[in-house]
N, C-alpha and C positions, 0 to 999 in steps of 0.2 A: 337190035336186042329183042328176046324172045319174049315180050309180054303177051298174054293172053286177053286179048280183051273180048271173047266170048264167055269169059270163066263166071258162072253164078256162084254166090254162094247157098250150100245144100241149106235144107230144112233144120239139119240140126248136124251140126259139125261131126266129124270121126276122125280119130289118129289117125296119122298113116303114119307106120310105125321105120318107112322107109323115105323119109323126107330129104334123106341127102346132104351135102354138104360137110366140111372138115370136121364140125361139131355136131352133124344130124343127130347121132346117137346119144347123146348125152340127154338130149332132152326130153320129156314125157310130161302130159297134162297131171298127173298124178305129185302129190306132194309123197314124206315118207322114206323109209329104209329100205332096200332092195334087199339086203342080205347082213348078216352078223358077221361085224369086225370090231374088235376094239381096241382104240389105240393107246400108241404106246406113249409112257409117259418120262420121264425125264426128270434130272436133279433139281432145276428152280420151279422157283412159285410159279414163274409165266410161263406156260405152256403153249405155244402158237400150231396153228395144222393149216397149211397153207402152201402156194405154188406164188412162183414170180411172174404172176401176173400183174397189171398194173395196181390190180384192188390189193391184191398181195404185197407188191414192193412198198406201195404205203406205209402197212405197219410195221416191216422189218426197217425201212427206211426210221421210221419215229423210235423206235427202239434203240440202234444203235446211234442216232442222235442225243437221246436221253444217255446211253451208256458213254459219250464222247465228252457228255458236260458230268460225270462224275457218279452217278445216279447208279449205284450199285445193285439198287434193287431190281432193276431193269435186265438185269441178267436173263436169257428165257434159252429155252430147247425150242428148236422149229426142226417140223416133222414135214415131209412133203404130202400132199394130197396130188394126185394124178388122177386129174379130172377128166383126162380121154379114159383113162381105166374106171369111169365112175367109183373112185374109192369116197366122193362128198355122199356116196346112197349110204355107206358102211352105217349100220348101226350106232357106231360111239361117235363118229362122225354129227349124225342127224343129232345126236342126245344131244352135241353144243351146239348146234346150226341145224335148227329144224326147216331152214331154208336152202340147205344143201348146197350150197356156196360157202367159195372160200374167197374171205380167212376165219378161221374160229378161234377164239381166243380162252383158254381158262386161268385163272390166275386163282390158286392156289393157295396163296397166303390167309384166305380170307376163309369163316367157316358159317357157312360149308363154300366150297371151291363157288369162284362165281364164273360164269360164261359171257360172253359176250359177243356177238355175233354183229354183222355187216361191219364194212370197213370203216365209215364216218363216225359210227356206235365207237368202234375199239381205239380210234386213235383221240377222240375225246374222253373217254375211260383213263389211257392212260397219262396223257397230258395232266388231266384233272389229277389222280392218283401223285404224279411227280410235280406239279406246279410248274411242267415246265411247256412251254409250245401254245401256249394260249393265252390273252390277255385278261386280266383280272378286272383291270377299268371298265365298268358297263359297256361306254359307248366302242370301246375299243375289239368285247369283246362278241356285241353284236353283228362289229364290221367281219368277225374273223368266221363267227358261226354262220352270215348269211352265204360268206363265199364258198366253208366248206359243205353247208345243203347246197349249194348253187352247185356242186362238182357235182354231188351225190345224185343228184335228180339232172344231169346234162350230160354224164357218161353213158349212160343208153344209147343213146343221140348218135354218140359216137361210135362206140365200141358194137352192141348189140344192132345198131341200125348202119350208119354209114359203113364201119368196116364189116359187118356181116356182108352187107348188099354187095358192097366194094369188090371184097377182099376173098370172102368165104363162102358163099351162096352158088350152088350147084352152077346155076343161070343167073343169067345177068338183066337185072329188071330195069330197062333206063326210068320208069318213074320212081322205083326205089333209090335207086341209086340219085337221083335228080333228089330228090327230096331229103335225104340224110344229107348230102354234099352240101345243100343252103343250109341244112341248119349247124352242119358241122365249121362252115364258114362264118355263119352269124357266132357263134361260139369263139372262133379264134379272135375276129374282130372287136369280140367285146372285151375279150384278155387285152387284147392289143391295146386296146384304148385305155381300158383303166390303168394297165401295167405304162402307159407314155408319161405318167406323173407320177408314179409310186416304182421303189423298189421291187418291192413284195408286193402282195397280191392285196393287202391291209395296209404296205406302207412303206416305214423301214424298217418294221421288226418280222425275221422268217419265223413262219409259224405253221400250224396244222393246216390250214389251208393252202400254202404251200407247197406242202408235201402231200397233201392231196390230191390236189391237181397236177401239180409234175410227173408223174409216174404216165399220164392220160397225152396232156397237151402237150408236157417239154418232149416226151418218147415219141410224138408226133412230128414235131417240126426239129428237131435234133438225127432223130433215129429210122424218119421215114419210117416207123411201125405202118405197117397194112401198105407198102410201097405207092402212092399215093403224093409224095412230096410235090411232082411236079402238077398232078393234078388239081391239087390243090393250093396251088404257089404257096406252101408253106413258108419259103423263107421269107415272102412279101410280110410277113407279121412280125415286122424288126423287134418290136418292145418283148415280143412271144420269146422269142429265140436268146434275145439276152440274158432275161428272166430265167431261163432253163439252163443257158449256158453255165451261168453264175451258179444254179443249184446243184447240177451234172458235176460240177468239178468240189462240193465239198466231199471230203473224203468217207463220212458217216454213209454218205447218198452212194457212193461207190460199193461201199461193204451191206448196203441194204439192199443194192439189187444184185446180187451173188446169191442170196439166200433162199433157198431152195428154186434153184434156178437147174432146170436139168435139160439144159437145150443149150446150145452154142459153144463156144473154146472150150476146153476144157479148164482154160484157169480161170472162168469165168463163173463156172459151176461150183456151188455148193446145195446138194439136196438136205440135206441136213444139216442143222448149224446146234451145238449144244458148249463151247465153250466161244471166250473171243480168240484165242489159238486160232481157230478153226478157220479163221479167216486171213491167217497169216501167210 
């Protein structure tokens, strides 16, 4: 593997504006709007701008969860963002997510509109809003919010680190790659373990924490995402894979990751979702 172990680092860092890699371009040391777009908006209060990526299928996943337990107001329009197209620089984009990631959320109902931006932010937003997906009892509901900052702060780990290095990285670093793979490992093992005595990820009740972390870890060891299964003996993480199995087959989780999905079958895709039709 090509590591360079004569590389210094300079005096004072510069962009290279050709860094390489499936996602080189998207990225830049600069926060901020590239160019004026505004988006469009739609019939309900919940407005979603977002791709089916894992951070993505979260909120669409908790949505049409709330919408399957009855929850009318859960209605929303999902717009895609196409993030190899830098549409997260769009100006009305950055006004909800000055962090220029997706998913962004506005909800409408409220005055004036409220935003709500990272994905652990939006799926506590709306839990909180419907009472539903989170536990009310203190102790209950500390166990549920340590897991879901515990996903929020350990998908880098994975996603941005191990499957960059892995998966999408011009060249292949064996100490990058060494170094994401144990922590991406200590991460499955510790699912593993908690999940050998609990249903869910808190217990027996599914909750946001669940739906948090399944889109990351079950899409890992179910779906081989970043092709990697055997390198990482995913299926050795018995309690992982049941957990995701169990989740993968509720039908809400089915119809949340369609949602502005614009890669794979085509009856798997839905770039935009603004009725439940839409999904039929």
């Amino acid at each position: 593997m090509p590591d360079n172990p004569d590389y210094t680092p300079p005096k004072v860092w510069k962009w290279d504006t050709e860094l390489g890699g499936t996602w080189g371009k998207i990225n830049r040391p600069t926060a901020g709007a590239t160019h004026d777009k505004e988006l469009p908006v739609g019939k309900h209060p919940l407005q979603l701008y977002s791709l089916a990526t894992p951070n993505g299928v979260k909120v669409t996943v908790l949505l049409e969860e709330l919408l399957a337990l009855g929850h009318e107001g859960a209605e929303y329009d999902a717009y895609v963002i196409e993030i190899a197209d830098q549409e997260q620089f769009g100006s009305g984009f950055v006004a909800l997510n000055p962090n220029s990631k997706i998913p962004a959320l506005q909800d409408r109902s409220t005055t004036p509109p409220t935003r709500v931006f990272e994905s652990g932010a939006i799926l506590l937003y709306l839990a909180e809003k419907f009472g539903a997906f989170v536990p009310r009892e203190m102790s209950a509901r500390a166990e549920c919010l340590s897991w879901l900052f515990w996903q929020m702060g350990s998908a880098p780990y994975l996603g941005g680190g191990f499957g960059h290095f892995y998966a999408y990285a011009p060249e292949k670093y064996e100490y990058a790659i060494n170094r994401y793979t144990m922590e991406t490992k200590r991460q499955l093992d510790l699912l593993d373990k908690n999940l050998s005595g609990r249903r869910y990820l808190c217990g027996d009740e599914y909750n946001i924490a669940d739906i948090a972390t399944y889109p990351w870890y079950g899409n890992l060891v179910l779906n081989d995402s970043y092709k990697a299964a055997e390198f990482l003996e995913a299926a050795s993480y018995k309690h992982v894979v049941r957990w995701a199995t169990e989740i993968e087959a509720r039908p809400a989780v089915a119809r949340g990751r369609r949602v502005n999905k614009t890669w794979g079958p085509e009856e798997l895709r839905l770039p935009e979702r603004h009725d439940a039709g839409d999904l039929d």
